[in-house]
C-alpha positions as CSV (number, residue, x, y, z in Angstrom):
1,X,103.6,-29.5,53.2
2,X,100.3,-29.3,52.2
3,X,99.2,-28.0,56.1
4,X,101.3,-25.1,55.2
5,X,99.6,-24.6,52.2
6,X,96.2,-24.5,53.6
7,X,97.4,-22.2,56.3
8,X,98.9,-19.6,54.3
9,X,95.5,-20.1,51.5
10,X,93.8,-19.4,55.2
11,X,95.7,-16.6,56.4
12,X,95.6,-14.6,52.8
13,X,91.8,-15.0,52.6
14,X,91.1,-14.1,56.4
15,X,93.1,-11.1,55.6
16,X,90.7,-10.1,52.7
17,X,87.5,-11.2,54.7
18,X,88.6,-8.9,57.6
19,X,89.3,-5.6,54.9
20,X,85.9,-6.0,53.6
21,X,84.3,-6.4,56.6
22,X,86.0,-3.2,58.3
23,X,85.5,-1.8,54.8
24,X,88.8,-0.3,54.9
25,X,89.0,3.0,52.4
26,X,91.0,1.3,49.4
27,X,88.6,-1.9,49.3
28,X,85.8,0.4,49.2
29,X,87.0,2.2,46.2
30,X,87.9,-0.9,44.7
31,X,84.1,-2.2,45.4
32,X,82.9,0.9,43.9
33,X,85.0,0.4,40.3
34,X,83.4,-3.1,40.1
35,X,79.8,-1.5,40.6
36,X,78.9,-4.3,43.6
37,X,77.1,-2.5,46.3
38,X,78.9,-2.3,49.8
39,X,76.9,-4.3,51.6
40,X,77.8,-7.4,49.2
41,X,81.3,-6.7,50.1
42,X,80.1,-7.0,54.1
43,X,78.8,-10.3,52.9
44,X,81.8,-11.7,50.0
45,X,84.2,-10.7,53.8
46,X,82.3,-12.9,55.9
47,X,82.0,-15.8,53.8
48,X,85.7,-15.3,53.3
49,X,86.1,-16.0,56.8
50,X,83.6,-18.4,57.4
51,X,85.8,-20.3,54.9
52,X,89.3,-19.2,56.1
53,X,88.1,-21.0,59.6
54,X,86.9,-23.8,57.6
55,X,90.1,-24.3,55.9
56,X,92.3,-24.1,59.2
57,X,89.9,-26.8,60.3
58,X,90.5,-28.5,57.5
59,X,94.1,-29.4,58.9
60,X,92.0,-32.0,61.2
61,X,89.1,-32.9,59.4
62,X,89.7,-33.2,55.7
63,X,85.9,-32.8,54.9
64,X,85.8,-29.0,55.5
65,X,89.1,-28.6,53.3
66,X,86.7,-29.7,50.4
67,X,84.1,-27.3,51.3
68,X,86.3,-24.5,51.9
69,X,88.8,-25.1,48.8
70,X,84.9,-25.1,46.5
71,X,84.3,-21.8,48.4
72,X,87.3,-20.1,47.4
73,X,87.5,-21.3,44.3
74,X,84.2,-20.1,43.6
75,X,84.6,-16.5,45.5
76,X,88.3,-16.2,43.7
77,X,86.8,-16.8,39.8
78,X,84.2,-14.0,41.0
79,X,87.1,-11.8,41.9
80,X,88.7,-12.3,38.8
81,X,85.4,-11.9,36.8
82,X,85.4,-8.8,38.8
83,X,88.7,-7.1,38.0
84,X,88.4,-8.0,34.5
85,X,84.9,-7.7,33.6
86,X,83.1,-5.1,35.7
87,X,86.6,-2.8,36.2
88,X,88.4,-3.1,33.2
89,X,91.7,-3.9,35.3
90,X,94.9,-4.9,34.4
91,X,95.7,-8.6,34.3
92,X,98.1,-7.9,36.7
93,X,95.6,-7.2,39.3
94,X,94.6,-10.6,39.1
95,X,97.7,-12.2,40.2
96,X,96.4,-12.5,44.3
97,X,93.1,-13.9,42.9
98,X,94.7,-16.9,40.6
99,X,97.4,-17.8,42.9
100,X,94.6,-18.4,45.4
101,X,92.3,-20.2,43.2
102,X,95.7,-22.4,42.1
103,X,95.9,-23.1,45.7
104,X,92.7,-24.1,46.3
105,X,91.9,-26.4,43.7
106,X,96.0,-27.9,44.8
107,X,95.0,-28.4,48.4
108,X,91.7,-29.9,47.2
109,X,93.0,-32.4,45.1
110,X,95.8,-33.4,47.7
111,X,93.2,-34.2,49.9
112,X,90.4,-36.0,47.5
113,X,92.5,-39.6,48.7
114,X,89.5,-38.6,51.7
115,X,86.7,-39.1,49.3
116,X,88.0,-42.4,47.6
């Protein structure tokens, strides 16, 4: 259960990291109403999938779960902080961004029994 969890965590953040890093037209407004400069949005999409890779990994080495769930749960705070701070959004636009961060701290904590 918790593979398929990390996959689809994976999958939704690699989606993300690949429409910042083409900078596809709606992202790019979206950047521009939180005031972040596009190149930082170049950057947030590559760390996105460094960690998406990290997490898929994760499914046979549980270390890089715990590096890639930190990741996103720091990158997914930020996109909150984002939405609601910097662009005045609806809460509802923050639905994607929680659900994720749920997720990550889940998968992390299914797989601290690693650590012990």
């Amino acid at each position: 259960m918790i593979t398929f969890v990390q996959v689809i965590l994976a999958i939704f953040i690699l989606i993300g990291g690949f429409i910042k890093l083409f900078r596809i037209p709606f992202q790019v407004e979206h950047w521009r109403h939180y005031r972040y400069p596009l190149w930082f949005m170049s950057a947030i999409g590559l760390i996105e999938l460094i960690g998406a890779i990290g997490m898929i990994g994760g499914i046979w080495n549980q270390h890089l779960v715990l590096g890639s769930g930190i990741l996103f749960i720091i990158l997914m705070m930020g996109a909150i902080h984002a939405h609601m701070f910097r662009a005045h959004q609806s809460i509802v636009t923050v639905i994607p961004a929680t659900i994720c961060l749920i997720l990550s701290i889940v998968v992390i904590f299914w797989n601290l029994d690693v650590f012990s």
